[in-house]
C-alpha positions in Angstrom: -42.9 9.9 5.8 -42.5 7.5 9.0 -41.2 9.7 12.1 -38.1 8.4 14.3 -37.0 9.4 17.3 -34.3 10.5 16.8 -31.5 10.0 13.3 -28.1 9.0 14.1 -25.5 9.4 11.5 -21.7 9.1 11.5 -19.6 10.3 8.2 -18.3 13.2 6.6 -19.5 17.2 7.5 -20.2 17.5 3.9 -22.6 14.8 4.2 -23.7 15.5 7.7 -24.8 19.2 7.2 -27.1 17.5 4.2 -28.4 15.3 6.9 -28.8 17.9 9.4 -31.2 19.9 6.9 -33.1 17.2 6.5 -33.7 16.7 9.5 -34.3 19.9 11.1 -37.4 20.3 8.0 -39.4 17.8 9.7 -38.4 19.3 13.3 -36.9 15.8 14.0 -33.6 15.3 16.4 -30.0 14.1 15.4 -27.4 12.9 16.5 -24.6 13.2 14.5 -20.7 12.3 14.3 -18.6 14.2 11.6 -15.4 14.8 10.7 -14.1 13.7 14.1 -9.9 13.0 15.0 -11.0 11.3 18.0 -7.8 12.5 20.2 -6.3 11.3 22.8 -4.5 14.5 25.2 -1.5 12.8 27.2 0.0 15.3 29.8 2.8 15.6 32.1 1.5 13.2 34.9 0.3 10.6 33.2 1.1 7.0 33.7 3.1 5.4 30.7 2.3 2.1 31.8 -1.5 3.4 30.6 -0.7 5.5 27.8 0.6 3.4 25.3 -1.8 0.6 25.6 -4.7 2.6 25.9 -3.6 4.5 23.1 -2.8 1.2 20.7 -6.3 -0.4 21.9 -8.1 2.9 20.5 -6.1 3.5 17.1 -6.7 -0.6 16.4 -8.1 -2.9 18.9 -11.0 -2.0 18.1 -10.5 -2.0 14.2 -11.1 0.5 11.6 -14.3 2.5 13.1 -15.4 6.2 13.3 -14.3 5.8 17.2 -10.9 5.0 16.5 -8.3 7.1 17.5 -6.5 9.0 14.9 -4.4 11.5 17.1 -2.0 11.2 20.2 -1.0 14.4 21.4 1.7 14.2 24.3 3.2 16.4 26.4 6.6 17.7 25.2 8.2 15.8 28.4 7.5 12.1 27.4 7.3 12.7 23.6 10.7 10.3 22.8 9.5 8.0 25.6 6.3 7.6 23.6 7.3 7.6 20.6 9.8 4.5 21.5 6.8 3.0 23.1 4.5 3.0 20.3 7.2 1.8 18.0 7.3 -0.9 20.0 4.0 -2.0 20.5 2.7 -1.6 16.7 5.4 -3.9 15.8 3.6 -6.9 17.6 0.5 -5.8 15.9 0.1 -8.6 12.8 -1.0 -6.7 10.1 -2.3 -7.9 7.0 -5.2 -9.7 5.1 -8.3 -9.3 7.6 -9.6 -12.8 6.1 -6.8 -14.7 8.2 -7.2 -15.4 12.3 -3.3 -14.6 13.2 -4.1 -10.8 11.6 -5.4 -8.5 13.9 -5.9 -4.9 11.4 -6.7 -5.2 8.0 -6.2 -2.8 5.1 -7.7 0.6 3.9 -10.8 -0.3 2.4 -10.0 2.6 -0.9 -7.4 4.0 -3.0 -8.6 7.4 -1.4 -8.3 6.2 2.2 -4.7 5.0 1.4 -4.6 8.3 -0.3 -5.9 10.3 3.0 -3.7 7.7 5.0 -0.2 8.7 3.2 -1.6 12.4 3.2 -1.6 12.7 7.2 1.5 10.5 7.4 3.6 13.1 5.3 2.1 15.7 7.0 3.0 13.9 10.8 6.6 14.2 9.5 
């Protein structure tokens, strides 16, 4: 078996913990990303001017990767203000087939990440 230096995976903690054994039998390092929600903490102070567009650049400027932002939590005080923010700014967003230049977010890739999609949606509500 060739060594590395070290074994970078991103997926699934299922699958990670696999990797991790792996790993660890040939006393070899990892780094490894699983499971994450990437979230975003917005409190009292913070600037709105910065919020939303930071927090619309994470969830899908920079399209659907493991580092994308999938939560926003925000302090009670500016929740509404936020909220109508948000609204606001995803409905510039051009969504739609990722094969055409005016789109700028594409589609779930699977019938289980629509699945997982609708799933946290109902749950949001």
């Amino acid at each position: 078996m060739e060594r590395v230096n070290l074994l970078s995976f991103t997926g699934s903690t299922q699958v990670g913990k696999q990797v991790a054994l792996m790993v660890r039998e040939r006393f070899g390092r990892s780094l490894l990303e699983l499971g994450g929600k990437n979230a975003i903490n917005t409190f009292e102070d913070a600037d709105l001017r910065l919020v939303v567009p930071s927090a619309l650049f994470a969830a899908v400027g920079i399209g659907q990767r493991c580092t994308a932002a999938r939560q926003l939590f925000v302090h009670e005080s500016m929740h509404d203000e936020v909220g109508h923010r948000l609204k606001k700014a995803y409905a510039q967003i051009p969504f739609g087939n990722p094969w055409d230049s005016n789109v700028l977010y594409g589609p779930l890739h699977t019938k289980q990440a629509v699945s997982m999609f609708l799933g946290a949606v109902e749950e949001a509500k």
